[in-house]
C-alpha positions in Angstrom: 5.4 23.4 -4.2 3.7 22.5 -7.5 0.1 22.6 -6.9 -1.3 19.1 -7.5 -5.1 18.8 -8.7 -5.2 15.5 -10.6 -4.1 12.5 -9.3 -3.7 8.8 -11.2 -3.7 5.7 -8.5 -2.8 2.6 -10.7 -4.4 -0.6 -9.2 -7.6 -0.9 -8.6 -7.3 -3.5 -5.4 -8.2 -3.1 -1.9 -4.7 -0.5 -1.6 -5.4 0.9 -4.9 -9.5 2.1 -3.9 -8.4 3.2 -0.6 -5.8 5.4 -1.9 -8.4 6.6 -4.7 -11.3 7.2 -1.6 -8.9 8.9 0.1 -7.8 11.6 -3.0 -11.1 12.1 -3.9 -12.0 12.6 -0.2 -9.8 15.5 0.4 -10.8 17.7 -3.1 -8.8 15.7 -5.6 -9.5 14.9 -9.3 -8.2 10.9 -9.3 -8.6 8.6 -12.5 -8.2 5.0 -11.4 -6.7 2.6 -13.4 -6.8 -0.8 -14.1 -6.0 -3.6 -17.0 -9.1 -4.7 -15.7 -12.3 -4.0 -16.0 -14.0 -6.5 -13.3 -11.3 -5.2 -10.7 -12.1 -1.7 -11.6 -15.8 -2.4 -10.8 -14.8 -3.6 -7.8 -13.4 -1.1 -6.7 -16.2 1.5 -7.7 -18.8 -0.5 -5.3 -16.1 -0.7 -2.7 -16.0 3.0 -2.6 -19.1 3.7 -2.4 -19.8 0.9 0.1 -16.8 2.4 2.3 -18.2 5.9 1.7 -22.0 4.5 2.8 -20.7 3.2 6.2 -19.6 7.0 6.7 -22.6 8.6 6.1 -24.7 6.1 8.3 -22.0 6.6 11.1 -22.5 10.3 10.6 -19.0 11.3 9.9 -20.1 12.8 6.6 -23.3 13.9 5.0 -24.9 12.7 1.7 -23.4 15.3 -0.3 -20.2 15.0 0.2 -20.4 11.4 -0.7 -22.1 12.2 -4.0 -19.4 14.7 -4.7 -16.2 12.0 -3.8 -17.5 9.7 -6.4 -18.2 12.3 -9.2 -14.2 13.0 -8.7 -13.1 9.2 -9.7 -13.6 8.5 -13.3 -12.3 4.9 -13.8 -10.7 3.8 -16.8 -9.0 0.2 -18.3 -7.0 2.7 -21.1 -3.3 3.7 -20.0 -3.4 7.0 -22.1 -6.0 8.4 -19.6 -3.7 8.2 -17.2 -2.5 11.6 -17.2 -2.1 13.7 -13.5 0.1 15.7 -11.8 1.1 12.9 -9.5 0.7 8.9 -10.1 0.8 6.8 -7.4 1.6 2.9 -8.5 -0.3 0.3 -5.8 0.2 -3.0 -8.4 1.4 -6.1 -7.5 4.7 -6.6 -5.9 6.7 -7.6 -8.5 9.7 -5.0 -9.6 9.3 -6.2 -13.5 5.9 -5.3 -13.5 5.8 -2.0 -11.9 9.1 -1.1 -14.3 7.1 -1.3 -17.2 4.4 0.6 -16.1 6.3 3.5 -15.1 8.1 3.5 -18.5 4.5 3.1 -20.2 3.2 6.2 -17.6 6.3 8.3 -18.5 6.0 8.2 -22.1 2.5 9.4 -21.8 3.1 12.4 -19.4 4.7 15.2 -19.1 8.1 16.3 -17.4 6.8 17.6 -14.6 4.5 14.5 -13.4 6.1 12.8 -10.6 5.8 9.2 -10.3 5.1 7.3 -6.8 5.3 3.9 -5.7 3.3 2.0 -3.0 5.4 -0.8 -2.4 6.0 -2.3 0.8 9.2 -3.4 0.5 10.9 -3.3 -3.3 13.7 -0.8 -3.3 12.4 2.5 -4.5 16.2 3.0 -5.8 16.3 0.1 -7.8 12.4 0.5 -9.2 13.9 4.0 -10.6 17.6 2.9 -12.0 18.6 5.2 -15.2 15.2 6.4 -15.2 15.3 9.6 -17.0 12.3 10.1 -14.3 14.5 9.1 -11.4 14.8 12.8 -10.1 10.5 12.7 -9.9 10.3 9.5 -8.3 9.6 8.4 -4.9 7.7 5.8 -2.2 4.6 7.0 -1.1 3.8 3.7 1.5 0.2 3.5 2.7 -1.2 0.9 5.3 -4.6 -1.3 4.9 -6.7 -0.1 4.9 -5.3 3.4 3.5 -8.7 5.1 4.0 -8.5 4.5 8.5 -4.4 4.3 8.5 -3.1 7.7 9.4 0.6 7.0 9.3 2.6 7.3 5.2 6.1 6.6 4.9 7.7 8.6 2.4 10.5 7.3 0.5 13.7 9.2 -0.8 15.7 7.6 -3.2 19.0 8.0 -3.8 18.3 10.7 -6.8 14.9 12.0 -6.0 14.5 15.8 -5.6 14.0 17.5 -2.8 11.5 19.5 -3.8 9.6 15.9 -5.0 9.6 14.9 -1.3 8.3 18.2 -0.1 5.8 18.1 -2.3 4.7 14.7 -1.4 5.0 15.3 2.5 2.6 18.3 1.9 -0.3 16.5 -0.2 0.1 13.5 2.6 -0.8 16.2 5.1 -3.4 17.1 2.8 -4.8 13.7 2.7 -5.3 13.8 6.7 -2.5 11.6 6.7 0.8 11.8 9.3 3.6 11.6 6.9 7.1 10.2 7.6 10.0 10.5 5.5 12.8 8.1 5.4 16.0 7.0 3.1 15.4 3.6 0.8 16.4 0.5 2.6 15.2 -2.6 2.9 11.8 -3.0 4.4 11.8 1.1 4.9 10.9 1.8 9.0 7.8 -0.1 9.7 8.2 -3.6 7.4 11.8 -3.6 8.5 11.0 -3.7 12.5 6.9 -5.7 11.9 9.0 -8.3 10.7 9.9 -9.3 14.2 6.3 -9.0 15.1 4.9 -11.5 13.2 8.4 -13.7 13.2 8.7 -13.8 17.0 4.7 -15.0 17.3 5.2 -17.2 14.4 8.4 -18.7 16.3 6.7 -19.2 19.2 4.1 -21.3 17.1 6.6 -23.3 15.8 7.9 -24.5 18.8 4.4 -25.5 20.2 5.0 -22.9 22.7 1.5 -21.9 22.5 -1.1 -21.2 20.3 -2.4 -18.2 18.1 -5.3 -16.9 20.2 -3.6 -16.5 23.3 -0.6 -14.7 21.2 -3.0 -12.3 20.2 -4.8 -11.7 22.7 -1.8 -10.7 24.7 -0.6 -8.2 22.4 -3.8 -6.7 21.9 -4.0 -6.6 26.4 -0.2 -5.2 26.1 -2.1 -2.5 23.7 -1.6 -3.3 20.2 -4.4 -3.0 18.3 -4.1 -6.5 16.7 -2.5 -9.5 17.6 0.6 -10.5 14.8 -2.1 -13.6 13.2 -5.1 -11.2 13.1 -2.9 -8.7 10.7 -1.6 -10.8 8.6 -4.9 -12.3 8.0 -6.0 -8.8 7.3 -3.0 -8.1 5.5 -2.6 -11.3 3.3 -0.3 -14.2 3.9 0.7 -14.1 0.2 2.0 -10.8 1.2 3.8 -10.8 4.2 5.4 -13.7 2.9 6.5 -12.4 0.1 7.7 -8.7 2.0 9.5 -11.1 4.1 11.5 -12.7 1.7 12.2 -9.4 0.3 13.6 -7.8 3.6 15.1 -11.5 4.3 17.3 -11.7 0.8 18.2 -7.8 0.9 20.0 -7.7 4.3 21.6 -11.4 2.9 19.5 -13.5 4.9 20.1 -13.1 8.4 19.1 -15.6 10.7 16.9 -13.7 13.2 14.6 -12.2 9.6 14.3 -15.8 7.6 10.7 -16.0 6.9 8.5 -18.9 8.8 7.8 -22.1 7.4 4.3 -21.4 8.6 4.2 -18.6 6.0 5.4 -20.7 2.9 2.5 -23.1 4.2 -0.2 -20.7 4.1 0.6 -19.2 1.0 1.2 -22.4 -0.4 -2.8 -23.8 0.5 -4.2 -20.3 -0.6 -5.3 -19.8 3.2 -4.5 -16.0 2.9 -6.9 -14.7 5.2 -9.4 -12.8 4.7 -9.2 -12.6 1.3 -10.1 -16.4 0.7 -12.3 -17.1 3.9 -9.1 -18.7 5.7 -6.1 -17.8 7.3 -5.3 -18.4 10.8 -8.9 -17.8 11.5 -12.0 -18.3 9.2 -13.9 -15.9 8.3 
């Protein structure tokens, strides 16, 4: 395995500074990127606030913390972007995360392998007549990255071997249990959460009953949280939009198409946490 000592997380939102927290965390050199500056402070006092809560919870001392941070330089200019690994956590849009591997390719060398975060855009399809294609893979952290121990690892259909070793072994590195699965639609975990949230949202629909009592069944049953409770953590904009993904790439069946409750949600900006609202205000 290529020994990996810089890393380069590109997005600098809640995904993107968890990722970078955890990297530097674990002994890594990480540049964090970001178009924008406001976003990429942000992210800094996120960090540090994240990496505050640990030290008055005693997990970890002051000088550790100290140390995390003086690993993350932060940077709005593409050609810092250099590391052995870069791990993409932008938007969801397959456009925009085309160009910036193209931009992040040009810049690096041959041997720098390229990673994508996306929940639910097909890894194969981000990489198509890539002449990186053989160095490219998913990487799929959950929110918040720094607390979620499970990372799905994506194989396209002309990644290396050796790429996906590699990857499974700084995952492990990260404190993080790794799985590894073929690209398809939704991967393992957005592919069967959809029914999660689908089924609850159904049931909401139909008056059947109403969102508390759905969650607080699950979370007796033993899930951590209910199906309205995560997506208000997650985002509505974005389970919404990773359902319609999953939705139009198995050609629509019935029992995946998206709620209209979702399209409503998204539709008023009542997200979730993010903007104060969601199924619950916060």
């Amino acid at each position: 395995m290529k020994k990996i000592k810089t890393i380069c997380v590109c997005g600098a939102g809640t995904m993107g500074s968890g990722i970078t927290q955890v990297a530097a965390q674990h002994g890594f050199n990480v540049i964090q990127f970001d178009i924008r500056e406001s976003m990429l402070t942000k992210s800094k006092a996120s960090i540090e606030n994240s990496l505050q809560k640990l030290v008055e919870k005693g997990k970890i001392n002051i000088t550790p913390k100290d140390e995390t941070l003086q690993r993350i330089s932060f940077t709005s200019n593409i050609h810092n972007c250099i590391a052995n690994v870069v791990i993409e956590a932008v938007i969801e849009d397959k456009q925009i995360k085309q160009n910036l591997f193209d931009e992040l390719a040009m810049i690096n060398n041959g041997e720098t392998i390229f990673v994508t975060n996306t929940s639910s855009i097909s890894v194969t399809e981000l990489s198509h007549d890539k002449n990186y294609a053989q160095r490219f893979a998913g990487l799929h952290f959950f929110n918040p990255a720094q607390v979620m121990k499970l990372v799905e690892i994506i194989r396209a259909e002309k990644t290396d071997e050796t790429v996906i070793s590699t990857l499974n072994e700084l995952a492990n590195q990260f404190g993080k249990t790794p799985v590894i699965c073929n690209d398809s639609p939704g991967f393992i975990v957005n592919r069967v959460a959809r029914h999660y949230y689908l089924e609850a949202l159904q049931l909401i629909e139909e008056n059947k009953t109403d969102v508390k009592t759905i969650d607080a069944v699950m979370e007796a049953t033993g899930f951590k949280m209910g199906p309205f409770k995560l997506i208000d953590m997650i985002g509505m904009d974005v389970n919404y939009l990773v359902s319609n993904i999953v939705w139009e790439a198995l050609n629509k069946p019935e029992r995946l198409k998206p709620s209209i409750i979702q399209k409503n949600k998204a539709d008023a900006n009542e997200l979730g946490r993010k903007t104060g609202k969601g199924f619950y205000k916060y």
